[in-house]
PDB file of N, CA, C and O in Angstrom:
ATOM      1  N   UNK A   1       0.840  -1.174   0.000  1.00  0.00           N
ATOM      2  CA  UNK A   1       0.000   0.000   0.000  1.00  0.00           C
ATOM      3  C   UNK A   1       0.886   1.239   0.000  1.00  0.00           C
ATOM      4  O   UNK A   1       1.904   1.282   0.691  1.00  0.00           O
ATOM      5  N   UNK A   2       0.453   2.358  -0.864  1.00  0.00           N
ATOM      6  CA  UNK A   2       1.426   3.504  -0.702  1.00  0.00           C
ATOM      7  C   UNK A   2       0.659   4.546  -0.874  1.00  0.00           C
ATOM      8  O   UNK A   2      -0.427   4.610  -1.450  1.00  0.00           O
ATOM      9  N   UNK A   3       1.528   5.716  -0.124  1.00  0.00           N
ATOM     10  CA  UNK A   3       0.689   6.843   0.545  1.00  0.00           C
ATOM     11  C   UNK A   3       0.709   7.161  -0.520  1.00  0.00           C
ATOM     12  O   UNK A   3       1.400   6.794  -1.470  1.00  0.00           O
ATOM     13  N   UNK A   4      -0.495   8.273  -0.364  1.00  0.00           N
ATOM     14  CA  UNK A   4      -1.322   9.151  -1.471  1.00  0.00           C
ATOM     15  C   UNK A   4      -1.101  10.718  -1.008  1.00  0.00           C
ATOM     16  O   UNK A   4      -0.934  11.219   0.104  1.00  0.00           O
ATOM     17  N   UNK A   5      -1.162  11.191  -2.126  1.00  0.00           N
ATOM     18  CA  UNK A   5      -0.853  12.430  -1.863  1.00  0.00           C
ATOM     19  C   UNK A   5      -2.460  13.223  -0.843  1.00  0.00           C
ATOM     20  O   UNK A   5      -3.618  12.807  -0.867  1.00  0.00           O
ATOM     21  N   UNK A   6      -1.965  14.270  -0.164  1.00  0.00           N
ATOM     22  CA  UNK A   6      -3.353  14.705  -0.100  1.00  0.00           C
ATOM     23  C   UNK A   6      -3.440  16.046  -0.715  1.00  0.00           C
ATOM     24  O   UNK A   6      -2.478  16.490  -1.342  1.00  0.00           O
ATOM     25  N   UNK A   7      -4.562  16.735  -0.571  1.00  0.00           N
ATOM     26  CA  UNK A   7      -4.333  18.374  -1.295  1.00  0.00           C
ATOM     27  C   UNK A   7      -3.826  19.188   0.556  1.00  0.00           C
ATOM     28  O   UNK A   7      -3.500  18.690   1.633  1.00  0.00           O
ATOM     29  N   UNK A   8      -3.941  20.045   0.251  1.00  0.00           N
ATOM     30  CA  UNK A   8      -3.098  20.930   1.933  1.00  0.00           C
ATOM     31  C   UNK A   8      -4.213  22.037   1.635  1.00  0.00           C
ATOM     32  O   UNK A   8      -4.225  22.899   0.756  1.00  0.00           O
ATOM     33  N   UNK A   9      -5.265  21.711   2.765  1.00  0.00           N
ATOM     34  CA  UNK A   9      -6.572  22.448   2.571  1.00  0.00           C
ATOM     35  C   UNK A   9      -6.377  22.240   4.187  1.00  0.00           C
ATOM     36  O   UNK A   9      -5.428  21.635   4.687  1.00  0.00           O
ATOM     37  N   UNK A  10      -7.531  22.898   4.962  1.00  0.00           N
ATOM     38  CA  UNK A  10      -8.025  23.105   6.392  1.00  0.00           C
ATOM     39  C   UNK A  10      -9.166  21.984   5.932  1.00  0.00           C
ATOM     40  O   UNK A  10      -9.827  21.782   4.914  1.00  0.00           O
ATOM     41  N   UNK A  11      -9.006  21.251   7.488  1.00  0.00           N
ATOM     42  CA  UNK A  11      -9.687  20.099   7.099  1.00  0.00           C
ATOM     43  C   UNK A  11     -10.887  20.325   7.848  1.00  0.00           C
ATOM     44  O   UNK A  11     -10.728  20.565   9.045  1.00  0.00           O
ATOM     45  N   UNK A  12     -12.273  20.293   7.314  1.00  0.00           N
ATOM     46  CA  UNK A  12     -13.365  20.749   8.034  1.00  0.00           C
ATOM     47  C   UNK A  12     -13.827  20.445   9.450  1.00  0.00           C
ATOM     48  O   UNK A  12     -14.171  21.084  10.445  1.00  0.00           O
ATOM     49  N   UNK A  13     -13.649  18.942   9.015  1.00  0.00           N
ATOM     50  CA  UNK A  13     -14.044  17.939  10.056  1.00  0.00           C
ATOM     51  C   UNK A  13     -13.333  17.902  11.454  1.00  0.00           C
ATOM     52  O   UNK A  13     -12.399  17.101  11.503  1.00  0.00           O
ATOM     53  N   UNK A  14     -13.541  18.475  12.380  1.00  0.00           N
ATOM     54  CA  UNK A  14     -13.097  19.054  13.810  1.00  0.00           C
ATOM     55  C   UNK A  14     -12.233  17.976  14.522  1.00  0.00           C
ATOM     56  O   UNK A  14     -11.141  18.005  15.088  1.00  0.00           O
ATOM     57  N   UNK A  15     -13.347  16.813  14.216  1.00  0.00           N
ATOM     58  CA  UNK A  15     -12.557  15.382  14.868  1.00  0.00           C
ATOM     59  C   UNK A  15     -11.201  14.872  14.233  1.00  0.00           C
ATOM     60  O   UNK A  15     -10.217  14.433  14.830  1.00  0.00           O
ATOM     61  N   UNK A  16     -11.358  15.008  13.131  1.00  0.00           N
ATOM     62  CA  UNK A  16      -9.870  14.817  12.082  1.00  0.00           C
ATOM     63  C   UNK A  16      -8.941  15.813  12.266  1.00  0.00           C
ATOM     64  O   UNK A  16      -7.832  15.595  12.754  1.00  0.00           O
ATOM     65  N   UNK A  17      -9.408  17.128  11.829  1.00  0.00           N
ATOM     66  CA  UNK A  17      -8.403  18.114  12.212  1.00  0.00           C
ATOM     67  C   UNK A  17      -7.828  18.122  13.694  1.00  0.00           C
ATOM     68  O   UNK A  17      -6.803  18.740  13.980  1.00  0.00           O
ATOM     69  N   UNK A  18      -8.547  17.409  14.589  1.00  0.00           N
ATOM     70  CA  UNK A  18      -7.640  17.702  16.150  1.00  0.00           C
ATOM     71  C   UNK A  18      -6.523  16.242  15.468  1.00  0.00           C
ATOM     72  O   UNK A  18      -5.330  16.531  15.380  1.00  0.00           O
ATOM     73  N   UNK A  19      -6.852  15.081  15.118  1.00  0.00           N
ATOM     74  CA  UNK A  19      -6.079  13.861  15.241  1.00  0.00           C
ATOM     75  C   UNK A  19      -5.122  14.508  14.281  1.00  0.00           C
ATOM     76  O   UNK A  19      -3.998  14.533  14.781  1.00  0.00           O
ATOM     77  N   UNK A  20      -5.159  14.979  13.222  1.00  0.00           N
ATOM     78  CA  UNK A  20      -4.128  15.402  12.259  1.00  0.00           C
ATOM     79  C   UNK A  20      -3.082  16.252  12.803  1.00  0.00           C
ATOM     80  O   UNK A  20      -1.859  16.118  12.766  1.00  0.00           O
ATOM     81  N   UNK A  21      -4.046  17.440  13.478  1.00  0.00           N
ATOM     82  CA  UNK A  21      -2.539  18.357  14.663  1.00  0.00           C
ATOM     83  C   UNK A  21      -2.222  17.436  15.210  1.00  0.00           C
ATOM     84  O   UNK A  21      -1.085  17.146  14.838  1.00  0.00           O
ATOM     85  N   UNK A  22      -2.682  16.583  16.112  1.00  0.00           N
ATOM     86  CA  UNK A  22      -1.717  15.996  17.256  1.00  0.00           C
ATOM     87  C   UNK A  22      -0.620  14.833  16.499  1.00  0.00           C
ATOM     88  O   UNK A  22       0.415  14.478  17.062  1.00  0.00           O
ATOM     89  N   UNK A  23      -1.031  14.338  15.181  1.00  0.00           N
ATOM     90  CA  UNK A  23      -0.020  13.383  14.451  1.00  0.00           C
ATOM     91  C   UNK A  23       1.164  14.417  14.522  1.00  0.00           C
ATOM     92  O   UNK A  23       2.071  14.557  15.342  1.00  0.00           O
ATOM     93  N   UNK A  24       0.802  15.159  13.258  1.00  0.00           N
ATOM     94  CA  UNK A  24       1.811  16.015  12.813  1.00  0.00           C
ATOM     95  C   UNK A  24       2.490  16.708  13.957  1.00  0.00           C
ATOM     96  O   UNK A  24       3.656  17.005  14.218  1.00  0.00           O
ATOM     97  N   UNK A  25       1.716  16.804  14.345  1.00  0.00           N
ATOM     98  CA  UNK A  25       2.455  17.804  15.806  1.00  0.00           C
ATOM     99  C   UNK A  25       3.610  17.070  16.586  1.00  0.00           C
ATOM    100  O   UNK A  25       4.605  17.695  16.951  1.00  0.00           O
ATOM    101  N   UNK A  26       3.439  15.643  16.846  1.00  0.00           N
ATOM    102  CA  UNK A  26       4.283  14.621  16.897  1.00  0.00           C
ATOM    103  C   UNK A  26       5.780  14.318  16.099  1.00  0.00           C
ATOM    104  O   UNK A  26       6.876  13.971  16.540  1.00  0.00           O
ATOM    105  N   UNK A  27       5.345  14.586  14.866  1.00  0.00           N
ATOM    106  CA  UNK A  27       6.500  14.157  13.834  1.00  0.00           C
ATOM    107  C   UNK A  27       7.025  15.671  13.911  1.00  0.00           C
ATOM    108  O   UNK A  27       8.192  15.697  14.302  1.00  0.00           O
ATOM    109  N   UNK A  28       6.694  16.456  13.748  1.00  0.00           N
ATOM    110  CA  UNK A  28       7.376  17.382  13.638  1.00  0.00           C
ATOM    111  C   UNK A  28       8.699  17.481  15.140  1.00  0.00           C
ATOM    112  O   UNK A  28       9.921  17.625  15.115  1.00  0.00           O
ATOM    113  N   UNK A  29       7.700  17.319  16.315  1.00  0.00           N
ATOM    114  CA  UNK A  29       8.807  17.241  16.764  1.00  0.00           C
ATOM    115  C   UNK A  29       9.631  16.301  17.011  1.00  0.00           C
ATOM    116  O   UNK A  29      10.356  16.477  17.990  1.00  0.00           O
ATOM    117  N   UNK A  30       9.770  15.174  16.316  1.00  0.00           N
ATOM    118  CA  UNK A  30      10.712  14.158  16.370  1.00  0.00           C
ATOM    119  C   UNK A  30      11.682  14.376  15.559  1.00  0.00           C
ATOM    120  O   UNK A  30      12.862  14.062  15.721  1.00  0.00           O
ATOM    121  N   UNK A  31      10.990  15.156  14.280  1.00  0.00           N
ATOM    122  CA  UNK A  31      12.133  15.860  13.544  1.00  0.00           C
ATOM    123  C   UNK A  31      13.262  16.768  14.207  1.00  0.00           C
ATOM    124  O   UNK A  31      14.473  16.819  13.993  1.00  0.00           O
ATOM    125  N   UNK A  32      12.360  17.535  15.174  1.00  0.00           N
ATOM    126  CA  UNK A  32      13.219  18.719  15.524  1.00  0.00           C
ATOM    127  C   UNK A  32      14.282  18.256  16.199  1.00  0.00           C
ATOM    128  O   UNK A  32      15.361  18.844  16.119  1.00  0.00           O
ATOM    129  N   UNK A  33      14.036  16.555  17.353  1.00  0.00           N
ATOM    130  CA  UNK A  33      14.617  16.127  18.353  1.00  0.00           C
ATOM    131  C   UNK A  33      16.085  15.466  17.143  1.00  0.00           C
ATOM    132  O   UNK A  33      17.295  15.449  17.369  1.00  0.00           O
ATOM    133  N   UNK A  34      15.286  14.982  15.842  1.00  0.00           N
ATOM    134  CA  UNK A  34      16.006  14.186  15.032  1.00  0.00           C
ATOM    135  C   UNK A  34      17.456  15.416  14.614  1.00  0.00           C
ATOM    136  O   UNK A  34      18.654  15.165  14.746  1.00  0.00           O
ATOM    137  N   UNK A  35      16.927  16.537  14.175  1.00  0.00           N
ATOM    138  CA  UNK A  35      18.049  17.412  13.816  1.00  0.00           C
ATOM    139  C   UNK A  35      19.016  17.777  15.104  1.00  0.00           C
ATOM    140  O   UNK A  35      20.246  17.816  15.118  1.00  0.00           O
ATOM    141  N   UNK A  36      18.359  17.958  15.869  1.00  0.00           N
ATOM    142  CA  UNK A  36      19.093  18.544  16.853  1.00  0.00           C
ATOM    143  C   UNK A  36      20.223  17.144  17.467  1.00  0.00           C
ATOM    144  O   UNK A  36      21.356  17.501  17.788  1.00  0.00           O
ATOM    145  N   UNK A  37      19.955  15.971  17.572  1.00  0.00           N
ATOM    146  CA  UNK A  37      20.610  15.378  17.544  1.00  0.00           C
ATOM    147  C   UNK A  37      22.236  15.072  16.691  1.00  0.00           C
ATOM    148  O   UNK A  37      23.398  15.020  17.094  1.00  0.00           O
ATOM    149  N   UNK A  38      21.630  14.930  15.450  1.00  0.00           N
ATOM    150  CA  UNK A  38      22.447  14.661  14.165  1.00  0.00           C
ATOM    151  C   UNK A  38      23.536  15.713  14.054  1.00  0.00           C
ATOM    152  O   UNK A  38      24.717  15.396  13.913  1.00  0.00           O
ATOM    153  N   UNK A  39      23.204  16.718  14.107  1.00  0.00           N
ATOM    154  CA  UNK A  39      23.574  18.583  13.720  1.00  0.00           C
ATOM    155  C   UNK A  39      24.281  18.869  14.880  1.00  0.00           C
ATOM    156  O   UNK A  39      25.365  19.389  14.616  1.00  0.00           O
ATOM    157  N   UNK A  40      24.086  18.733  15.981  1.00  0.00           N
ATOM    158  CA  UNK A  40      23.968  19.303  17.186  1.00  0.00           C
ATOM    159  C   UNK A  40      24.262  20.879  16.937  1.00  0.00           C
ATOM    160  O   UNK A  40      25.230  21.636  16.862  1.00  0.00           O
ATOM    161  N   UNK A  41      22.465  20.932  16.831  1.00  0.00           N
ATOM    162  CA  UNK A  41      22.085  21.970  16.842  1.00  0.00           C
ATOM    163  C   UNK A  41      20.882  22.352  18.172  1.00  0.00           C
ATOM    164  O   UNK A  41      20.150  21.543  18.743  1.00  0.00           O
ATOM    165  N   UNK A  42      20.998  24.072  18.443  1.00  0.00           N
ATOM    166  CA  UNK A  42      20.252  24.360  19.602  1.00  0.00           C
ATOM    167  C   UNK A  42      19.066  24.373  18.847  1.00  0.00           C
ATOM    168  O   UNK A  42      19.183  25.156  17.904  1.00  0.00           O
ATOM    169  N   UNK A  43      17.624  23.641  18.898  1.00  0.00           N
ATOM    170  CA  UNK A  43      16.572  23.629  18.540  1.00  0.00           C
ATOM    171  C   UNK A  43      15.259  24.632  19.499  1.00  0.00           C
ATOM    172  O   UNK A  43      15.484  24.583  20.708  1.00  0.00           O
ATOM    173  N   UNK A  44      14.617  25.063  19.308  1.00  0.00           N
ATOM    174  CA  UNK A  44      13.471  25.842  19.613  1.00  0.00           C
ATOM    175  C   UNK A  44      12.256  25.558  19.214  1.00  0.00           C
ATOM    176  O   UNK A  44      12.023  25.999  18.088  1.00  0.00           O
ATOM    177  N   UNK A  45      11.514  25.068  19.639  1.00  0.00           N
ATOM    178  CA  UNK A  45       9.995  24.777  18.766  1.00  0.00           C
ATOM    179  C   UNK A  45       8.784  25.167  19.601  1.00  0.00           C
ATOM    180  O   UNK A  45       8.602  24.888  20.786  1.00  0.00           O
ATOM    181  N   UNK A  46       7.700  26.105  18.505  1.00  0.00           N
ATOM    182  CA  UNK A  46       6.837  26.012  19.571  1.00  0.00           C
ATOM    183  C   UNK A  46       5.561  26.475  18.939  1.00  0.00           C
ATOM    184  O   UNK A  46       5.478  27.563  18.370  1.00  0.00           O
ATOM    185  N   UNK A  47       4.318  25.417  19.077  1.00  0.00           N
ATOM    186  CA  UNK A  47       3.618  24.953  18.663  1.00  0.00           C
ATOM    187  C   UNK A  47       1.980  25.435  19.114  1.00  0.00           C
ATOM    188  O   UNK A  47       1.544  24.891  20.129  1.00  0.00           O
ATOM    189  N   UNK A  48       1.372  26.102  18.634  1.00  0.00           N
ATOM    190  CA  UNK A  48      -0.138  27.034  19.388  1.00  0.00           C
ATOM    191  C   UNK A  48      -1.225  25.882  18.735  1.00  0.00           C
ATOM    192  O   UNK A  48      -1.448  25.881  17.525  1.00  0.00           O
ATOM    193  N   UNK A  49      -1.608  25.306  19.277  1.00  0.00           N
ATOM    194  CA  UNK A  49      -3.409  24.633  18.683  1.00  0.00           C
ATOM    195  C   UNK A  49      -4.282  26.231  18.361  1.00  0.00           C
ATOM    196  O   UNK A  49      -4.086  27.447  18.359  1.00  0.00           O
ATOM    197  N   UNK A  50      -5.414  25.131  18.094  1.00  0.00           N
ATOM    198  CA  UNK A  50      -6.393  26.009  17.378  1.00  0.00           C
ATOM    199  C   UNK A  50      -7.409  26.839  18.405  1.00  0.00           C
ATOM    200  O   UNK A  50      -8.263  27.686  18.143  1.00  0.00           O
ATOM    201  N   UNK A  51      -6.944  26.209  19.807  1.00  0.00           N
ATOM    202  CA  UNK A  51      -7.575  26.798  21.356  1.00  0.00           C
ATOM    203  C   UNK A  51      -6.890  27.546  21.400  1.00  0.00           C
ATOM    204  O   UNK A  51      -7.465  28.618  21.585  1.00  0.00           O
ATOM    205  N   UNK A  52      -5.500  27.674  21.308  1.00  0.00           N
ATOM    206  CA  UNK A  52      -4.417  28.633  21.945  1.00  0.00           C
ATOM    207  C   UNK A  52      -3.678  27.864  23.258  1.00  0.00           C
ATOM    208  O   UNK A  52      -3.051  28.491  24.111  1.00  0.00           O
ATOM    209  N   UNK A  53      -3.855  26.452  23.272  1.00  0.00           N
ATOM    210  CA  UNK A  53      -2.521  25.783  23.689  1.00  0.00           C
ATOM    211  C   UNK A  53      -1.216  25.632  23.267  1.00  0.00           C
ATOM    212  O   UNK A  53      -0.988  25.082  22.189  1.00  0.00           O
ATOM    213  N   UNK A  54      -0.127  26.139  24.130  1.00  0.00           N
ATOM    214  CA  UNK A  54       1.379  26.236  23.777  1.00  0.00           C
ATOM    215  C   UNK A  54       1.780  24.287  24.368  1.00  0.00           C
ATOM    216  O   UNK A  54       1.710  23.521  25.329  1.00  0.00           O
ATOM    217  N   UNK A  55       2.366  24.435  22.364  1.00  0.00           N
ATOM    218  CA  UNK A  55       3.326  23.075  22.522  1.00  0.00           C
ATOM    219  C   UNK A  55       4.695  23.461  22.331  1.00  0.00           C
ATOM    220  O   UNK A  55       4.994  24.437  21.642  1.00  0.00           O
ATOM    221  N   UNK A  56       5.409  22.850  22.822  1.00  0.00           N
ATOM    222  CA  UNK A  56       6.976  23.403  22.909  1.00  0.00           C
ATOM    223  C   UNK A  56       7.708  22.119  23.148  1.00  0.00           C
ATOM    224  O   UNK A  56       7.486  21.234  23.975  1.00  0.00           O
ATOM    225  N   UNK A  57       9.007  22.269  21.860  1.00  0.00           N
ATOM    226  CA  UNK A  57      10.224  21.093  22.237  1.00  0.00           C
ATOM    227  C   UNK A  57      11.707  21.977  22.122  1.00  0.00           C
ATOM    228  O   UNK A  57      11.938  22.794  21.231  1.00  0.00           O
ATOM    229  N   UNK A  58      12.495  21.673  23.056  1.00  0.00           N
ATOM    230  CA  UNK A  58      13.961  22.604  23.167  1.00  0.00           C
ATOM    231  C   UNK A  58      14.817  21.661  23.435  1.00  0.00           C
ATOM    232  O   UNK A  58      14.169  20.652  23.713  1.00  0.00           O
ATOM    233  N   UNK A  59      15.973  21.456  23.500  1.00  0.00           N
ATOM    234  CA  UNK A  59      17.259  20.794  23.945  1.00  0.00           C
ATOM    235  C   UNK A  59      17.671  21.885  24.711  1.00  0.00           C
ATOM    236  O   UNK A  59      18.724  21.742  25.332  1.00  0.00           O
ATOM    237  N   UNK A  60      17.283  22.572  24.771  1.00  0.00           N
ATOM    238  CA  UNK A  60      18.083  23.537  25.984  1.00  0.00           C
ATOM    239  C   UNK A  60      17.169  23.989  27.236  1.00  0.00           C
ATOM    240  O   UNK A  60      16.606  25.032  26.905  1.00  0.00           O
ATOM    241  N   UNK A  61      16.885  23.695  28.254  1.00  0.00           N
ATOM    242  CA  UNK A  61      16.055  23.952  29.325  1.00  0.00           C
ATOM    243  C   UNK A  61      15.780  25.544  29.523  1.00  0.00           C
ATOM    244  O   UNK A  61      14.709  26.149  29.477  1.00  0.00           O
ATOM    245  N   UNK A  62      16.987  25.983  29.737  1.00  0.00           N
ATOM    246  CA  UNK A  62      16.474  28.090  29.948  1.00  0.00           C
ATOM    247  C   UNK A  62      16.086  28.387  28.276  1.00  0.00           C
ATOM    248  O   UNK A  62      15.263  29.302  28.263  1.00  0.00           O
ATOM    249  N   UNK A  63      16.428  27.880  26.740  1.00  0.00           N
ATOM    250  CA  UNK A  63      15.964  28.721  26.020  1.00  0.00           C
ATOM    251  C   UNK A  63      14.606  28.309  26.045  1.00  0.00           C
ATOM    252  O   UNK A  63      13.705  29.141  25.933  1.00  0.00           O
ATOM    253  N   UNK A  64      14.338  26.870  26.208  1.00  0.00           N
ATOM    254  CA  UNK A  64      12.831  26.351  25.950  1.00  0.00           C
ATOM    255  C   UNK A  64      11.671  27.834  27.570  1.00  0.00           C
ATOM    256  O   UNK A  64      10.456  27.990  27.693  1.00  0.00           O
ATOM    257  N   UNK A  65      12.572  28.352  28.195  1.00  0.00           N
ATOM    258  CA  UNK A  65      11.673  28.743  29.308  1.00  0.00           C
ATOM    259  C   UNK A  65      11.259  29.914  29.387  1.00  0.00           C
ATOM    260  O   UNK A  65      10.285  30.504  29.854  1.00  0.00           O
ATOM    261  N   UNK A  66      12.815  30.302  28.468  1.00  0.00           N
ATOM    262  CA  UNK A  66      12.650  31.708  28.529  1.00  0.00           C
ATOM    263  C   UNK A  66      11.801  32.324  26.760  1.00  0.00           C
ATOM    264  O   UNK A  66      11.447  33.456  26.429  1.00  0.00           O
ATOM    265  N   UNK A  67      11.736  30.972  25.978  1.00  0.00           N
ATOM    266  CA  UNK A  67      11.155  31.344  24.695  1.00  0.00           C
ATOM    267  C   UNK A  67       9.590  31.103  25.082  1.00  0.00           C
ATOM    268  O   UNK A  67       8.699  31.836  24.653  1.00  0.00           O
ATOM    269  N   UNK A  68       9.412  30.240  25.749  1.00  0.00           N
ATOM    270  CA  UNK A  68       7.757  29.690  25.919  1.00  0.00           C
ATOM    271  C   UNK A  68       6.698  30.824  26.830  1.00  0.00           C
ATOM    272  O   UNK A  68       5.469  30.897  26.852  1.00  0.00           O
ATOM    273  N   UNK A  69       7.824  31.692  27.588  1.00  0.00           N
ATOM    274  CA  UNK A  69       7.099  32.556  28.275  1.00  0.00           C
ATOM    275  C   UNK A  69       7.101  34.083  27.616  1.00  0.00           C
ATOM    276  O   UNK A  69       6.250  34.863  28.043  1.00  0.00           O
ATOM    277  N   UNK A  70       7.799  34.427  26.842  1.00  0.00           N
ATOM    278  CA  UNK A  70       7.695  35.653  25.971  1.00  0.00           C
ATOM    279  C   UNK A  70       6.710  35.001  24.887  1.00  0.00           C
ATOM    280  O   UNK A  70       5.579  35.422  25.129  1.00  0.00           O
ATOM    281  N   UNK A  71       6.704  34.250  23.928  1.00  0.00           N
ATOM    282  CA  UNK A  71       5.921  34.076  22.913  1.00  0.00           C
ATOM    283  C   UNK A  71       4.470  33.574  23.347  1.00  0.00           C
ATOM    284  O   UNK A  71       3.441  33.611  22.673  1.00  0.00           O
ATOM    285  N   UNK A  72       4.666  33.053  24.761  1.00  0.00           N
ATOM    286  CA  UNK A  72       3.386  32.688  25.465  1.00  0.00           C
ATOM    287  C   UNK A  72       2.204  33.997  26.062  1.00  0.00           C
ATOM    288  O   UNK A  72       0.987  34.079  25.891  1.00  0.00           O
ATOM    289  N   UNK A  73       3.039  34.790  26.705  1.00  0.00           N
ATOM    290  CA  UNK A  73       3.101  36.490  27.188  1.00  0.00           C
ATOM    291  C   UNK A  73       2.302  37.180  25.393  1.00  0.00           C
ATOM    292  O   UNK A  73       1.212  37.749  25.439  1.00  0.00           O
ATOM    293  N   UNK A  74       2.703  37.080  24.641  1.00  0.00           N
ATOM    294  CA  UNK A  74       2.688  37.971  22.949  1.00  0.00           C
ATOM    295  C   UNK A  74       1.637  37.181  22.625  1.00  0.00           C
ATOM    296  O   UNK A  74       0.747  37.920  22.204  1.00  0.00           O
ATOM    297  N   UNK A  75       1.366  36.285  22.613  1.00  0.00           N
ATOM    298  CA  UNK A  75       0.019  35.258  22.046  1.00  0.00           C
ATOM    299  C   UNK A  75      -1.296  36.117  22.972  1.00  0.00           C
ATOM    300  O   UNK A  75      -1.994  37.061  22.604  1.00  0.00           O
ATOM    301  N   UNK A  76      -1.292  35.440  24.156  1.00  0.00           N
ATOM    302  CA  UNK A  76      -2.410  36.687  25.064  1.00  0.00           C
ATOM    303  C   UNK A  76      -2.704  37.762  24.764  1.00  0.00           C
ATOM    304  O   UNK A  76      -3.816  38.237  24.532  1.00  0.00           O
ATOM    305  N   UNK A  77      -1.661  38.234  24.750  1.00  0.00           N
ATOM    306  CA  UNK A  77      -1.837  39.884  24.391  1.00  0.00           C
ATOM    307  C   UNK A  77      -2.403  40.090  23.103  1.00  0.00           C
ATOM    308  O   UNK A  77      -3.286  40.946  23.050  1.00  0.00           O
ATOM    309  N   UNK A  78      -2.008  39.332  21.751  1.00  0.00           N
ATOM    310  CA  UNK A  78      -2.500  39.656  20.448  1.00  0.00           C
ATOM    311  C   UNK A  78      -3.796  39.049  20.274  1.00  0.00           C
ATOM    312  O   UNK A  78      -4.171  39.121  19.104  1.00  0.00           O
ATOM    313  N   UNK A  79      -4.788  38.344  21.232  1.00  0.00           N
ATOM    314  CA  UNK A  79      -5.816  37.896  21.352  1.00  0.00           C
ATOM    315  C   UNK A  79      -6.516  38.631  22.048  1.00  0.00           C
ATOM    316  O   UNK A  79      -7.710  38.704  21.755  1.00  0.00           O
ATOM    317  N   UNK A  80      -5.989  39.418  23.204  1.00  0.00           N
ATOM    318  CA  UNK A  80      -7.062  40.176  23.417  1.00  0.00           C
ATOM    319  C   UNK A  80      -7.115  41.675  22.540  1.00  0.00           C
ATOM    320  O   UNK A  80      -7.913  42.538  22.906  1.00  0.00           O
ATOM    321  N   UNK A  81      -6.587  41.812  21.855  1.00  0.00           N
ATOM    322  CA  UNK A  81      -6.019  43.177  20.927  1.00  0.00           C
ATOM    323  C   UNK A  81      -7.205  42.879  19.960  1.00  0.00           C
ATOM    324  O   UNK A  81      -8.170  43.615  19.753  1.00  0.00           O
ATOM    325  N   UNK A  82      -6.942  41.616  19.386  1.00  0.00           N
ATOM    326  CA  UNK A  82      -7.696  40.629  18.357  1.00  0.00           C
ATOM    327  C   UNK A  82      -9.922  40.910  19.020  1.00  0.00           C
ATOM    328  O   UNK A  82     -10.894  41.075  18.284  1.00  0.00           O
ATOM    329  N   UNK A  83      -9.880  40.839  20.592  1.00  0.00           N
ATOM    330  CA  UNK A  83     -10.844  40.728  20.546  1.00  0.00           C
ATOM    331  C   UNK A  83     -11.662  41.915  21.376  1.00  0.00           C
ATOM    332  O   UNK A  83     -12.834  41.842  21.744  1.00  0.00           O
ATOM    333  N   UNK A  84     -10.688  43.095  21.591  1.00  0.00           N
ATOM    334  CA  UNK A  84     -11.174  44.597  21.697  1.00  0.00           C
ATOM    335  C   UNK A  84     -11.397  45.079  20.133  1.00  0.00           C
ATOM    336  O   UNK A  84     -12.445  45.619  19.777  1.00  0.00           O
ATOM    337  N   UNK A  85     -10.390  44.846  19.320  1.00  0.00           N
ATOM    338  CA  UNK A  85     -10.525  45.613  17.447  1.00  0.00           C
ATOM    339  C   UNK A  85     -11.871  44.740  16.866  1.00  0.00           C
ATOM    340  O   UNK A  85     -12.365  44.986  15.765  1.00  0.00           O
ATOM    341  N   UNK A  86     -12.361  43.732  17.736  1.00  0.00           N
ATOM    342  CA  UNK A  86     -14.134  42.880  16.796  1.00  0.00           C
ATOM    343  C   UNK A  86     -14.991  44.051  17.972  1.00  0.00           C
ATOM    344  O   UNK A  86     -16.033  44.561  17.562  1.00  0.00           O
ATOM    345  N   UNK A  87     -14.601  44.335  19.082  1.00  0.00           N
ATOM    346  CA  UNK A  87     -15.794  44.933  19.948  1.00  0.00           C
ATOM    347  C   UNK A  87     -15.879  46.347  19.325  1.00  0.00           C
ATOM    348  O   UNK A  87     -16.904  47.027  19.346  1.00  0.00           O
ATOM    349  N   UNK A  88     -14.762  46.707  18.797  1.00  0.00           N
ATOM    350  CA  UNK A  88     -15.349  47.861  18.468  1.00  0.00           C
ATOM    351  C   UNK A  88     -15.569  47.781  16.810  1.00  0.00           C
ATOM    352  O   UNK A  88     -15.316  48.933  16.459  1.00  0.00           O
ATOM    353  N   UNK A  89     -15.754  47.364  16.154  1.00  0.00           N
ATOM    354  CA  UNK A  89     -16.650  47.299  14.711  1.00  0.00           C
ATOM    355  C   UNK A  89     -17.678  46.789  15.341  1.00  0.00           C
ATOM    356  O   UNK A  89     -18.616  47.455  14.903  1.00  0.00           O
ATOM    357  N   UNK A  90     -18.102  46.035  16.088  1.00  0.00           N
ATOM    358  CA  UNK A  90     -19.481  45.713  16.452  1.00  0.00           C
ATOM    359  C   UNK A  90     -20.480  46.699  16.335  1.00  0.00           C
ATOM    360  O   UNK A  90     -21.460  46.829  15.602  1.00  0.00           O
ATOM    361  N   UNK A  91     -19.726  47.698  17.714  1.00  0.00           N
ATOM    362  CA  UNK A  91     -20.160  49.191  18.303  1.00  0.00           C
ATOM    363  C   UNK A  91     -20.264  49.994  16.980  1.00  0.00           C
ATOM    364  O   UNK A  91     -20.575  51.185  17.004  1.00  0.00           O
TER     365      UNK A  91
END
């Protein structure tokens, strides 16, 4: 049996689209663990769902802490920015 291509669309179906992030979300970071290994390279990764859950993979403990809490800090903030600029076109 061999994989098929798919098209790279947003996948409607809520139940698929969560199993598809959490696959991919997986491989990706095995990749990241895979390069950073091979390379030895400092890796950074970091990963928002469609709720606004932070996924994060680092080989380095302070960059993974100190990256997850600034980009974590900037996500909040551009959501509520995001949802004062809908209150006022409402108004």
């Amino acid at each position: 049996m061999t994989r098929r291509k798919i098209q790279i669309k947003k996948i409607d179906d809520t139940i698929a689209r969560q199993v598809t992030f959490s696959k991919r979300r997986g491989g990706l970071f095995k990749k990241a663990y895979e390069l950073s290994t091979l390379c030895d390279a400092e890796i950074a990764l970091m990963v928002f769902s469609a709720s606004g859950k932070l996924y994060e993979y680092s080989n380095s403990r302070f960059f993974s802490f100190s990256l997850s809490y600034y980009f974590h800090l900037h996500f909040l903030i551009s959501i509520e920015k995001k949802k004062r600029m809908a209150e006022i076109h409402v108004q």
